[in-house]
N, C-alpha and C positions, 0 to 999 in steps of 0.2 A: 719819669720818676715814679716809685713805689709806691703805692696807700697804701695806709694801715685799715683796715675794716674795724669798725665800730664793735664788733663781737671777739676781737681778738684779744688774746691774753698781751699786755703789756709784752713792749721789746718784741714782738715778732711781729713781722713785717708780711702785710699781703702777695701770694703769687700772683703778680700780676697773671689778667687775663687774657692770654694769644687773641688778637683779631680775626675773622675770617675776612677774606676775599674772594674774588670774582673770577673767574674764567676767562680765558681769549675768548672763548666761544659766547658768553655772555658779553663781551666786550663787542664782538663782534655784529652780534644783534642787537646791541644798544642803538651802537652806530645805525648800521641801518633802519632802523625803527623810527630815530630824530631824524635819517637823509627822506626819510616816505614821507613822514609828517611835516616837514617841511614842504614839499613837493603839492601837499594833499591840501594844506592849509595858508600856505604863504607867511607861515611864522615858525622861525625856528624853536626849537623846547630849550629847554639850559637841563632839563630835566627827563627820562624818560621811564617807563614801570615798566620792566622783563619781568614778561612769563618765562618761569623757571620752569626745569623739567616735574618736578615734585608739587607746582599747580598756584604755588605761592607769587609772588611779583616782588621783585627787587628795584629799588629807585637807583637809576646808573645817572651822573651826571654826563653831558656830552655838548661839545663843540662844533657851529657851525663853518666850515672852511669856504663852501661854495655852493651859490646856488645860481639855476640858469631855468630854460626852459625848460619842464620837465623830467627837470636832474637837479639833486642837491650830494652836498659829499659832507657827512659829521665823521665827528674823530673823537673817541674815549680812552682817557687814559685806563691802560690796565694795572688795576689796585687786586696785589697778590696777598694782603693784610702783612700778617706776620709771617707767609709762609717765605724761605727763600727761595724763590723763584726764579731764574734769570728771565722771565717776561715780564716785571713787577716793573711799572710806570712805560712801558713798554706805548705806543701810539697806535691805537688801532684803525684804522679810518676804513670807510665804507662807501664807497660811489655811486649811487642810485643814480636808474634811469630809467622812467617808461615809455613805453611806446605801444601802440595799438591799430591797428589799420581800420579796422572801421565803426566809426563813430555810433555811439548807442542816440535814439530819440528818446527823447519821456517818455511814448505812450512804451516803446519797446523797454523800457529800465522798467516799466509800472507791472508788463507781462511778465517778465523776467522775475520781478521779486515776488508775484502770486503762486509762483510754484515751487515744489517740496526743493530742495536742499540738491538733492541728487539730478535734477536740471539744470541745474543753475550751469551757467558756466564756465568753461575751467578756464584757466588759467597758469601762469609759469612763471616761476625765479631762475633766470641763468646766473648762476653762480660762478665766479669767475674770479683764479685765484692773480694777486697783483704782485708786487714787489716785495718781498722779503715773506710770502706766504710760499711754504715750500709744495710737492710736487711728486706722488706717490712715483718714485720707479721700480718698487720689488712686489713680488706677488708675498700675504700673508700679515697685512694689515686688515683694517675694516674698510678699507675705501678701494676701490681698485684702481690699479695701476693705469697711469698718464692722466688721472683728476687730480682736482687739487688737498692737499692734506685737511680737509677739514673733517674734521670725524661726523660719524651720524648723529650723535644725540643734538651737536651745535647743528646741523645742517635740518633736523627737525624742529629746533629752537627759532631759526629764523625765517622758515614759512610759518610755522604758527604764529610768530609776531607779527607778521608781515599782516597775515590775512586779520588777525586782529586791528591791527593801524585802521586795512580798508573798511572793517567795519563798524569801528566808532568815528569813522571820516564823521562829520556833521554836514554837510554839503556835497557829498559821492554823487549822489543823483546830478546834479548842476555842474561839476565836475569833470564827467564822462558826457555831456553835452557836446554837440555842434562845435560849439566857440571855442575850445581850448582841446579838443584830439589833438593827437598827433598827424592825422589823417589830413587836417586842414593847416596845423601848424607844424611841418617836419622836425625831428629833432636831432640834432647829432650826436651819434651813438656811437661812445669812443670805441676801438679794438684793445679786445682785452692783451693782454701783457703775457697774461698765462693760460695756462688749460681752462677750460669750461667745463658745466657740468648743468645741466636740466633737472629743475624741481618740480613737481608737481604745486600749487596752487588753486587752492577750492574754497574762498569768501563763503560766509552762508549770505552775500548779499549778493546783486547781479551787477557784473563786469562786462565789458566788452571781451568776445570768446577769444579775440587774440591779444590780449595781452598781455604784455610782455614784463615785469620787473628784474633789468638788471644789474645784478649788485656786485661790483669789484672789493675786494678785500684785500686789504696790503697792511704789512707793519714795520714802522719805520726801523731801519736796520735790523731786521729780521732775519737777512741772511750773515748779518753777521754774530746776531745773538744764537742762532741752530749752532753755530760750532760749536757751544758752551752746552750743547746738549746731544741726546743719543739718537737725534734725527737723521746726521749723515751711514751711522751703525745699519741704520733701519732701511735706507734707501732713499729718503725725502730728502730730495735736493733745491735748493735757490731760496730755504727760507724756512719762517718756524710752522707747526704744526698749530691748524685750531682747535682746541681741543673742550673737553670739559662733560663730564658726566651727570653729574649734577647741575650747574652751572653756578658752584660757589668755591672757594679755595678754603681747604682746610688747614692749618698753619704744621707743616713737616706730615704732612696729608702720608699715610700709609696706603692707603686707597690708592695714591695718583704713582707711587711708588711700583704698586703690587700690578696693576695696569700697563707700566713702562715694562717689568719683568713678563707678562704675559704677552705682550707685544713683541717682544724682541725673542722671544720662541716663537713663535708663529712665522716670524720673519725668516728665522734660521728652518724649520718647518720647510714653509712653501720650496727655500732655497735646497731643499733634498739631503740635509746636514742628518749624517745617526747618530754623530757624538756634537753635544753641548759642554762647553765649558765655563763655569762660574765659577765667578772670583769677585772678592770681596771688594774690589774697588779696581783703580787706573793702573797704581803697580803690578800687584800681583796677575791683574788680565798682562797687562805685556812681557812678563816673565812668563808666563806660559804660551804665550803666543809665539815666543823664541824657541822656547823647549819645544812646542808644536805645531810646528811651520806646514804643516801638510791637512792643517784645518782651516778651511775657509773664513775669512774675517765673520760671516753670520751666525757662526758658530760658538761667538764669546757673547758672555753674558754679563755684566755687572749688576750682581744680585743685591749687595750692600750686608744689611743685617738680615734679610730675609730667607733664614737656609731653608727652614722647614717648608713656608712657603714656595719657593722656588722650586726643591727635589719632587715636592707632589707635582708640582705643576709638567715637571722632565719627563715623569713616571704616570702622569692622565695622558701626554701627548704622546705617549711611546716610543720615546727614544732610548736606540739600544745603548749607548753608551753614555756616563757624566763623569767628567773628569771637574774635583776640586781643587782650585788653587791659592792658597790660604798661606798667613803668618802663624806664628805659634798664639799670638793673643785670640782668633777667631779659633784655631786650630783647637785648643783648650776649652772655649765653650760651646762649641760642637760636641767633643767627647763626654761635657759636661752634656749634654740632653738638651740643650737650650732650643728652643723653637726659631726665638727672634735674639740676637747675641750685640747687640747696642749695647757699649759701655753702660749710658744709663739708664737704663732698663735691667741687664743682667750685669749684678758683680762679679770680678773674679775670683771664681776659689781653684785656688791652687791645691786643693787636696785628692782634684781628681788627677794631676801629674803625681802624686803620692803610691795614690794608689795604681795606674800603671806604673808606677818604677817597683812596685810589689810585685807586681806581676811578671814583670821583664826581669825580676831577681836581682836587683839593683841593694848596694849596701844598705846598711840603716843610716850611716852618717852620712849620707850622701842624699837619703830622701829626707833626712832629718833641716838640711842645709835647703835642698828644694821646697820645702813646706813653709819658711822662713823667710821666702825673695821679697823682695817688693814687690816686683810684675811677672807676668810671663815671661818679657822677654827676661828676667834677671835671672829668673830660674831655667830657661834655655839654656843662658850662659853656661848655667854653674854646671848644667849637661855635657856640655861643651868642654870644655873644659874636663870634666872627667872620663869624656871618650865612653860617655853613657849612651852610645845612640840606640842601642837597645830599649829604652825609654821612649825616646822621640818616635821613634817607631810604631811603639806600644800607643800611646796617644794617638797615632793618623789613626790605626787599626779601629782606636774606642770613636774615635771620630764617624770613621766609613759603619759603625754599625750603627749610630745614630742615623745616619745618613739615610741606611736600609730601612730604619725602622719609620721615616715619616716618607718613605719611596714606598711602602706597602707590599711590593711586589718583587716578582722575581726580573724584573725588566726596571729597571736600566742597571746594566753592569756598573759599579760604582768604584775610580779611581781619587786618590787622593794627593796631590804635590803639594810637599810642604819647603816656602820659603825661609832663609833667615830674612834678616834686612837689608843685608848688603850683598844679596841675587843670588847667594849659595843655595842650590838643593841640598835641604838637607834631608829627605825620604821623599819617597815614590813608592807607595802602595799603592796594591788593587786587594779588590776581595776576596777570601778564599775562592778556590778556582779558576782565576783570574792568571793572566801572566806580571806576578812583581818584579818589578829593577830589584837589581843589586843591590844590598844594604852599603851604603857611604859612610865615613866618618866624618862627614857634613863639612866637605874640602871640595866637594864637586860645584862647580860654579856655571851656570848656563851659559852656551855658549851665546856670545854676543854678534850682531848681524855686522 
């Protein structure tokens, strides 16, 4: 339910205010942060404070599942706030376990902690991806190929919590004793599930030099929640991605957005692709993907509202070719200049189809009639209908020069397909120079597979 704020004028109602939320990757390091201190202390937390990458501490709550000998396993629900997220309540758990072969004495913990920082001993996090954690297989993300998806910022998130845990242990010295090693009491160290990966670990306190923290990471139905996302596009198979830059969720986050679009060029990138194609969502990519059957699936992009964003991003990575695949409603505020072309964000003005049908020599009662519609699509119709495609034409044209103009450059060649709604092409422009299709009377329909 709404408040009203106390400074407001009568009868208007407060915008409520979006929540933020939390990251897998902070979820991630929750977990293991409660499965250490559990381990370290012999009490579980209900509560735990992440260090954030930005230096602040966030309080995650977390659940104890299991504890044994020198292994405990906590689990955090992940809280997306307001954004929609298909990982929001999602179960993150975390499987802790150490191990160490030989055992520190007092007098050797007492030498160990008298010297600077850079003696001290090192140590290791095997990170090890579990069930529903997917599983880089394409060159051209941040993680390489055959580890597990967990991006760097999370994967530095949870050694530095880690080695925090062992340094406000209150009892490490007693700890790392004779009586409770592993060395004297063996432990069993499950086989991970999935790929591995080796982290560095450096306490500013003193550790025994082989030890070991290893932390599995799973979420529950995780390989069924990645289909609902652009993980399998990218290459990451058996599960979701850990991600998080920040390590907070911002609600319809543009950042986490503009991040997936940067990612999925780099993927197409590594994959050896010269032409990208972006389209403004699910339809429009598989109508083009029909019309362009001889471009590799890493080659489609779903950019959303992000045009300006996206062509810079085609045109820093130098790809020779981008083809656009667009409705007349995105089609229109492209031509219109728009940067970012979100219903709410940009309205439509229909005056820029006005003024190409001026251009293209189009009647006056007829741009009288297109200035008039409801929407775009009603003034497509009325195009349509008049066998104006000289018009529609005019529009991709005012389109691809916007296009050129946040591309900067002379690279990337820039083509445009414009859909009806019901799979019709109705134009196929490139840009002066360029080789253009045939102009249609927007009766050409893509072929179907």
């Amino acid at each position: 339910m709404q408040k009203r704020s106390g400074g407001e004028a009568p009868g208007r109602t407060a915008r409520r205010r979006l929540r933020k939320g939390f990251s897998t990757g902070t979820a991630m390091t929750a977990a293991a942060r409660a499965a250490l201190r559990t381990i370290l202390s012999g009490s579980a937390p209900s509560w735990v404070a992440v260090r954030l990458p930005l230096g602040y501490y966030l309080a995650v709550p977390a659940t104890l599942e299991f504890r044994g000998n020198l292994a405990a396993r906590a689990v955090v629900i992940k809280d997306a706030g307001d954004d929609p997220d298909v990982t929001d309540k999602a179960a993150v758990a975390v499987h802790v376990t150490m191990t160490w072969a030989n055992p520190m004495s007092p007098a050797g913990y007492e030498r160990a902690r008298g010297g600077p920082t850079a003696q001290m001993p090192s140590a290791t996090v095997v990170l090890a991806a579990g069930l529903g954690v997917g599983v880089v297989t394409k060159p051209g993300l941040p993680v390489p190929v055959g580890e597990p998806a967990v991006n760097p910022t999370p994967r530095a998130m949870l050694v530095q919590n880690l080695e925090e845990e062992l340094e406000q242990s209150p009892n490490l010295k007693g700890f790392f004793s004779c009586k409770t090693c592993a060395y004297c009491a063996p432990v069993e160290l499950r086989k991970p599930t999935g790929p591995t990966v080796r982290l560095s670990l450096r306490p500013s306190v003193p550790v025994p030099p082989s030890l070991t923290i290893h932390a599995e990471v799973s979420v529950a139905q995780g390989e069924h929640l990645a289909r609902r996302t652009l993980n399998p596009r990218l290459g990451i198979v058996g599960g979701l991605s850990i991600l998080g830059t920040t390590g907070l969720v911002k609600p319809v986050s543009h950042e986490a957005y503009e991040e997936t679009i940067v990612s999925a060029l780099n993927v197409a990138k590594a994959a050896g692709c010269n032409t990208v194609v972006l389209s403004t969502g699910g339809k429009s990519e598989k109508l083009a993907q029909r019309l362009l059957a001889q471009e590799p699936l890493e080659a489609f992009v779903q950019i959303a509202d992000f045009f300006a964003f996206a062509v810079r991003q085609v045109a820093r990575m130098g790809f020779a070719h981008l083809v656009h695949s667009v409705f007349i409603g995105k089609a229109v505020k492209m031509a219109s200049g728009l940067a970012y072309t979100h219903a709410h964000k940009a309205a439509m003005d229909l005056k820029v189809l006005v003024r190409c049908g001026e251009r293209a020599g189009a009647p006056e009662d007829l741009l009288d009639q297109v200035s008039r519609a409801n929407t775009a699509r009603h003034a497509l119709q009325i195009l349509i209908n008049a066998k104006a495609h000289a018009v529609v034409q005019e529009v991709a044209h005012e389109a691809l020069r916007h296009s050129r103009r946040f591309a900067g450059s002379e690279r990337p060649r820039i083509r445009l397909l414009l859909f009806n709604d019901d799979g019709t092409l109705l134009t196929d422009v490139t840009e002066p120079g360029g080789v253009e299709a045939p102009a249609t009377d927007g009766a050409n329909h893509v072929p179907k597979p």
